[in-house]
C-alpha positions in Angstrom: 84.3 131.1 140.8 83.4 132.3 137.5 81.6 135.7 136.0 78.0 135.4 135.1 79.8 136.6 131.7 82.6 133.8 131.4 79.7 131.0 131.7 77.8 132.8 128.9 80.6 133.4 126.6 83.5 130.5 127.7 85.1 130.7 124.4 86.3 134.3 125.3 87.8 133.5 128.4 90.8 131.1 129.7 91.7 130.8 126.4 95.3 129.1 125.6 98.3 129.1 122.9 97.5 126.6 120.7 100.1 124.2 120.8 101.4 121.1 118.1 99.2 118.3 119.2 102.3 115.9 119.6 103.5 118.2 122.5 100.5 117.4 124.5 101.1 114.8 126.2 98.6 111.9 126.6 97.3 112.6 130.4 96.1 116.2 129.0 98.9 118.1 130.3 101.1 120.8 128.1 104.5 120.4 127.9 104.7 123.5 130.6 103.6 120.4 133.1 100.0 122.5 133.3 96.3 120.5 133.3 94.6 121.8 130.0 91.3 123.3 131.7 88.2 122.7 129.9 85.5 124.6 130.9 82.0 122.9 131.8 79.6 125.2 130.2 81.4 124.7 126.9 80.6 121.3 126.9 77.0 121.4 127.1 76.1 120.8 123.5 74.7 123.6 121.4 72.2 122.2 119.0 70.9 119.1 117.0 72.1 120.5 113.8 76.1 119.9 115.2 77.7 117.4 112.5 79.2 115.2 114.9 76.7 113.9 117.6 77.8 115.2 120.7 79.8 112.5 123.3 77.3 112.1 126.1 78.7 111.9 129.9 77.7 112.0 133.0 78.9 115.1 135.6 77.5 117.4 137.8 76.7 121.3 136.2 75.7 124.5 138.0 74.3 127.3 136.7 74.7 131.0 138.0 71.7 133.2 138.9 71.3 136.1 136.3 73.0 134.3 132.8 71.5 133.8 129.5 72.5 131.7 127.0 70.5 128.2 128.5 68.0 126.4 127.0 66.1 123.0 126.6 67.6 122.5 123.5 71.3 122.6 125.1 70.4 121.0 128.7 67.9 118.0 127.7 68.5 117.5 123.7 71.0 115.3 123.1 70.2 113.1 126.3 67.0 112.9 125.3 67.7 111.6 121.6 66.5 108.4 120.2 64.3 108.1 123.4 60.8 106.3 122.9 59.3 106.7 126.1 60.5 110.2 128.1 59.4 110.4 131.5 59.5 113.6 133.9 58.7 113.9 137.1 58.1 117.5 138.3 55.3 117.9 141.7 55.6 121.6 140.3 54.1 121.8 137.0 51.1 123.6 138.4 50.1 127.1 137.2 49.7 128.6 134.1 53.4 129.6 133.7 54.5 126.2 134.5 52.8 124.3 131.8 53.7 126.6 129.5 57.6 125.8 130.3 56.1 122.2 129.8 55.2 122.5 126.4 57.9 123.9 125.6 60.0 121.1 126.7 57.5 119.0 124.2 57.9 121.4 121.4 62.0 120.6 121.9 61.2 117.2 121.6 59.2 117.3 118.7 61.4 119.5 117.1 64.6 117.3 117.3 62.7 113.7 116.6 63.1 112.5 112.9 59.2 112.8 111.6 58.9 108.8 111.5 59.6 108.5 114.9 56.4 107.8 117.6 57.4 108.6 120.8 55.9 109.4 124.4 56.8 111.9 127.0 54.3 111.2 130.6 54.3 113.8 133.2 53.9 113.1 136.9 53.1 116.4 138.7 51.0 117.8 141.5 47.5 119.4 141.9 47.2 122.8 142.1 44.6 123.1 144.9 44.2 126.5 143.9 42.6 125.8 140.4 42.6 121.9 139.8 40.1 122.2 136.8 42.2 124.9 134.9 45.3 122.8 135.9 43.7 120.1 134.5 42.3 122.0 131.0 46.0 123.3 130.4 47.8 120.1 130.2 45.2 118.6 128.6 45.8 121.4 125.8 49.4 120.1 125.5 47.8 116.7 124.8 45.3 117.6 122.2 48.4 120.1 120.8 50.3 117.0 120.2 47.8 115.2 117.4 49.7 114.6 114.2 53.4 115.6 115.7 54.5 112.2 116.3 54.5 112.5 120.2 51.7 111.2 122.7 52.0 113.3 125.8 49.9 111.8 128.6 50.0 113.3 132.4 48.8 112.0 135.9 48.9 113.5 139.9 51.2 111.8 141.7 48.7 110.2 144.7 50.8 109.8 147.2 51.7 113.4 147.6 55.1 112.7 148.8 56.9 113.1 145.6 60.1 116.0 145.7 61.9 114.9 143.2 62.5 116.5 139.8 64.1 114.6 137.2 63.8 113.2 133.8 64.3 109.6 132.8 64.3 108.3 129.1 64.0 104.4 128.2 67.7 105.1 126.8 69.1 105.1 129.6 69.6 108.4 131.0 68.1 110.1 134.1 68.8 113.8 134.3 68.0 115.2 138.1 67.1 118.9 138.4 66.9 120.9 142.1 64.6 123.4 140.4 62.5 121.2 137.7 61.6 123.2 134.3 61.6 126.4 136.5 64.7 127.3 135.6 63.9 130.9 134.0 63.1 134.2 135.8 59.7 135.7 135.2 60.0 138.5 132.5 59.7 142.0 132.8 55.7 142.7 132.5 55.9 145.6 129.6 54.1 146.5 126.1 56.1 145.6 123.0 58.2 142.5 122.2 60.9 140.7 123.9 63.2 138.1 122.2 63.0 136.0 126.0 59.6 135.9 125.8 60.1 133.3 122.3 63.7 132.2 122.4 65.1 130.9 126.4 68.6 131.4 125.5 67.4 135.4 125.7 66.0 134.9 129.1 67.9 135.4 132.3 67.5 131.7 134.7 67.7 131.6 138.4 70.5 129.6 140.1 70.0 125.8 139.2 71.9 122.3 138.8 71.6 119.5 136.9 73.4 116.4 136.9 73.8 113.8 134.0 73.2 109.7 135.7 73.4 106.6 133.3 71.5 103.8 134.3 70.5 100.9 132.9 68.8 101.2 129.1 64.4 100.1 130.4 63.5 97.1 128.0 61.1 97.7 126.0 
């Protein structure tokens, strides 16, 4: 089991001699007869701006309660790359905090797109019984937000109310399944002045969350 501070900082940890490539043999063992360990976290890709597109696979990740260093931009980017249509189903995107996570996922999007690019991202969600209308008036924001960037983000109630799953699915081919949704961040600290978590999510701490990585067949369009 590793540290809270290993997964933040993998590159400081496990680390091993380099060795001359042509003593490694091909099955990824050293010539000491040991497995080269990578470590999962490190593989998450870091950013669009990375010269060489990152190699997307499929695997299983965990994240530990209390760590920083997560964001949208490292979980969802790259799988969600050259995507026309983006669907995600979440029955939680109810209160105010909620659809704020939301748009942020948008603003990730619309950040990483080329500027020619028109895309879509649809939301399937639940009502919040509580306060349907301002429910309502919120996402509709992220809607009216979205004139002029490129993206058309359009949202409905899931009827049946039977929905539990969380995941999204683009029209690449990719569906990325998620125990906890967007609401993978703890609430901040409620104090006056500024906080770098309250702008940038690798600053914030998360709760304890998966997500796993499924290829499936590329939707026609």
């Amino acid at each position: 089991m590793q540290t809270v501070e290993e997964q933040e900082f993998p590159q400081f940890y496990h680390r091993k001699p380099v060795r001359d490539p042509k003593q490694q043999s091909a099955d990824n063992r050293d010539t000491d007869g040991d497995v080269i360990e990578i470590d999962a976290d490190a593989q998450v890709p870091l950013s669009a701006s990375e010269a060489t597109p990152p190699k997307l696979e499929e695997g299983h990740f965990t994240y530990s309660e209390n760590r920083k260093g997560v964001s949208f931009e490292k979980l969802f980017g790259p799988y969600t790359d050259g995507a026309a249509r983006t669907v995600l189903t979440d029955p939680y995107i109810r209160k105010p905090y909620q659809i704020r996570t939301m748009m942020e996922f948008v603003e990730m999007i619309i950040q990483r797109k080329p500027p020619e690019d028109q895309i879509s991202i649809h939301l399937v969600t639940g009502p919040n019984d509580g306060d349907i209308q301002k429910q309502r008036e919120l996402l509709d924001s992220i809607t009216e937000a979205c004139t002029g960037s490129g993206v058309d983000f359009t949202w409905a109630f899931d009827t049946t109310g039977t929905a539990h799953a969380r995941d999204i699915v683009t029209d690449t081919g990719w569906k990325i399944v998620l125990d906890r949704g967007l609401d993978i961040f703890q609430a901040p600290m409620r104090r006056e002045g500024f906080s770098l978590g309250d702008r940038l999510q690798e600053h914030r701490m998360v709760k304890g969350f998966y997500v796993t990585y499924v290829r499936q067949k590329r939707v026609a369009s």
